[in-house]
C-alpha positions as CSV (number, residue, x, y, z in Angstrom):
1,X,0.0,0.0,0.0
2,X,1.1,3.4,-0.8
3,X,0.4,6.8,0.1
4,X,-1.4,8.5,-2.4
5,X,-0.2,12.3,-1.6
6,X,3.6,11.3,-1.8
7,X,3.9,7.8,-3.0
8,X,5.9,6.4,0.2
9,X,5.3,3.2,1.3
10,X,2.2,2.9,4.7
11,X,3.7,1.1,7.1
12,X,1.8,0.2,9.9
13,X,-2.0,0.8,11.1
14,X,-4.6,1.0,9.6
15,X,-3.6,0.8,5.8
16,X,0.0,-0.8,6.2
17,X,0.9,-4.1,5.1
18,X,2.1,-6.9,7.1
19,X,4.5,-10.3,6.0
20,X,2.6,-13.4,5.1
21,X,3.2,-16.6,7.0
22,X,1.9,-18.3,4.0
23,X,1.9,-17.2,0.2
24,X,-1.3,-17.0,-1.3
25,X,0.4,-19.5,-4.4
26,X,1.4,-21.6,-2.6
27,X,-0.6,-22.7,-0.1
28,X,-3.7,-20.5,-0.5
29,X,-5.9,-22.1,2.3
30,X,-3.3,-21.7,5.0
31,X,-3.0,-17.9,3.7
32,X,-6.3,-17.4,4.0
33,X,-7.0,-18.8,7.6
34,X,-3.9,-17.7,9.0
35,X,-2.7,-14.5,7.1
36,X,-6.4,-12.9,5.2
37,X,-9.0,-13.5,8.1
38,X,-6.7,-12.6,11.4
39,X,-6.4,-9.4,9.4
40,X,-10.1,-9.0,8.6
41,X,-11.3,-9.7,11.6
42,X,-8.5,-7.5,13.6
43,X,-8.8,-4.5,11.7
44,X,-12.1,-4.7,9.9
45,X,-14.9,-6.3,11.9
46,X,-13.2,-4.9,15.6
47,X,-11.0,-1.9,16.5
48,X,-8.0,-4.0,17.1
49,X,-6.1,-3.2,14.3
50,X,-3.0,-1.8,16.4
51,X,-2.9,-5.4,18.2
52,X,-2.6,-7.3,14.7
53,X,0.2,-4.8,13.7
54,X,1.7,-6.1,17.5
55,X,1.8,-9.7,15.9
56,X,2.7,-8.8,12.7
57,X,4.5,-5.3,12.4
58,X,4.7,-3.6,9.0
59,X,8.2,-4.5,6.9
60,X,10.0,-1.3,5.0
61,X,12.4,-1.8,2.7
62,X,15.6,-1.6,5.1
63,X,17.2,-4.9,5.5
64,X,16.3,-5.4,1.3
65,X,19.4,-6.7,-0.1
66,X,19.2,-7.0,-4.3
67,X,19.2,-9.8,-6.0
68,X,22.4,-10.9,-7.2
69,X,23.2,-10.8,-11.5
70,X,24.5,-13.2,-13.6
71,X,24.3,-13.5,-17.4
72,X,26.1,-14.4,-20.9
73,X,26.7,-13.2,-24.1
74,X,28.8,-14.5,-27.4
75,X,30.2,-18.0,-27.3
76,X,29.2,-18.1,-24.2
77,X,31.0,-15.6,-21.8
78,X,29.3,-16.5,-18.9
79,X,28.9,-14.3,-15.6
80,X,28.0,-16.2,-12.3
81,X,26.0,-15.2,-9.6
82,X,29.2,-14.7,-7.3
83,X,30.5,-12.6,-9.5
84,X,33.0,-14.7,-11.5
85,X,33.5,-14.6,-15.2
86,X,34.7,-17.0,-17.5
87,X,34.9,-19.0,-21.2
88,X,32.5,-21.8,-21.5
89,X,32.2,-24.0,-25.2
90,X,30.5,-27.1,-24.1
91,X,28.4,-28.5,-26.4
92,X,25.2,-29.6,-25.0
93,X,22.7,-28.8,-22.2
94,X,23.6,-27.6,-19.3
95,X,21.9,-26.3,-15.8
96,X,22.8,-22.3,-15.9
97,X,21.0,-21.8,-12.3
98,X,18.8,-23.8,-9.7
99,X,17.7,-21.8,-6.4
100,X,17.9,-23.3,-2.8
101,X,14.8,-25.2,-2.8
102,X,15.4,-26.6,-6.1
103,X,12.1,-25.6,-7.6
104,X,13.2,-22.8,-9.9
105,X,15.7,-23.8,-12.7
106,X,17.2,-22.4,-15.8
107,X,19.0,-24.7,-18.7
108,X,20.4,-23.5,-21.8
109,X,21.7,-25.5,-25.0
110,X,24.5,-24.6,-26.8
111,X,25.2,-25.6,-30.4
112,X,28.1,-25.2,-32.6
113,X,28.8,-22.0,-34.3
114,X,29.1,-21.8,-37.4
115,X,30.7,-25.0,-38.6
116,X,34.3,-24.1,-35.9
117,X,34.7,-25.2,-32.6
118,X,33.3,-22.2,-30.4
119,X,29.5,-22.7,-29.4
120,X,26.7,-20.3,-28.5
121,X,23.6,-20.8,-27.0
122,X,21.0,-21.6,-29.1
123,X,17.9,-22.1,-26.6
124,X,16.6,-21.7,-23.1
125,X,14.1,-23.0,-20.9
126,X,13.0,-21.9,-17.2
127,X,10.5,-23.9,-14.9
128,X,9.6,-23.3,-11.6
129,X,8.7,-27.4,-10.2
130,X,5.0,-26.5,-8.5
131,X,1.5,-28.9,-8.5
132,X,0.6,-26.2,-11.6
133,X,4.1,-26.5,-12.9
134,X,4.4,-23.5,-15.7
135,X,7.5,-23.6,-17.8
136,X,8.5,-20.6,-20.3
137,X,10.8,-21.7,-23.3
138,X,13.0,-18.9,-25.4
139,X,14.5,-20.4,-28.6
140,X,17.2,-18.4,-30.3
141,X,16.8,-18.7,-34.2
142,X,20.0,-19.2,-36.4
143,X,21.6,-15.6,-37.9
């Protein structure tokens, strides 16, 4: 929620928001029971609302740390998460990331360039391993 005269972020009562103990995607009836209806219930159908924010303060944007970058480009000049850089002209498919749970991945295929010995990568897919599982696919065409 954000203030509408300045744009800022509201932090606590009555408007501010509060962390989930449960996201809404991934366990939506925990969510509800335990994050949606306290709320309701606290702040809507009682005058309480300064208790709930007791429980479950309002987060600002302090301890944010950004998200690491990684990335490639040419035959493959690859860019790791930890900062590294390096060569890479395997030829095949390969796992470029995986996060700490294991449910998110990105592969990559590389294929020769060309007819020589240096490969690029010539496709990509990213999944994200959930009961709905959705995967997004990015081929590269040939130039």
């Amino acid at each position: 929620c954000y203030d509408p005269e300045g744009g800022s972020l509201i932090r606590g009562p009555p408007r501010g928001g509060a962390a989930y103990r449960y996201h809404p995607s991934t366990n939506d009836t925990a969510h509800h029971l335990f994050d949606v209806l306290p709320r309701q219930q606290c702040c809507t159908g009682a005058n309480l609302c300064n208790l709930y924010f007791e429980r479950r303060p309002s987060i600002g944007c302090e301890s944010f740390v950004a998200p690491a970058l990684g990335g490639g480009l040419g035959d493959p000049h690859l860019s790791t998460l930890d900062g590294n850089d390096y060569t890479f002209n395997g030829l095949g498919e390969y796992v470029l990331f995986k996060d700490g749970t294991q449910r998110f991945v990105v592969q990559g295929r590389t294929r020769l360039l060309n007819g020589s010995t240096a490969t690029t990568f010539s496709a990509f897919v990213a999944g994200q391993f959930t009961p709905s599982a959705d995967y997004t696919k990015a081929s590269l065409e040939s130039t």
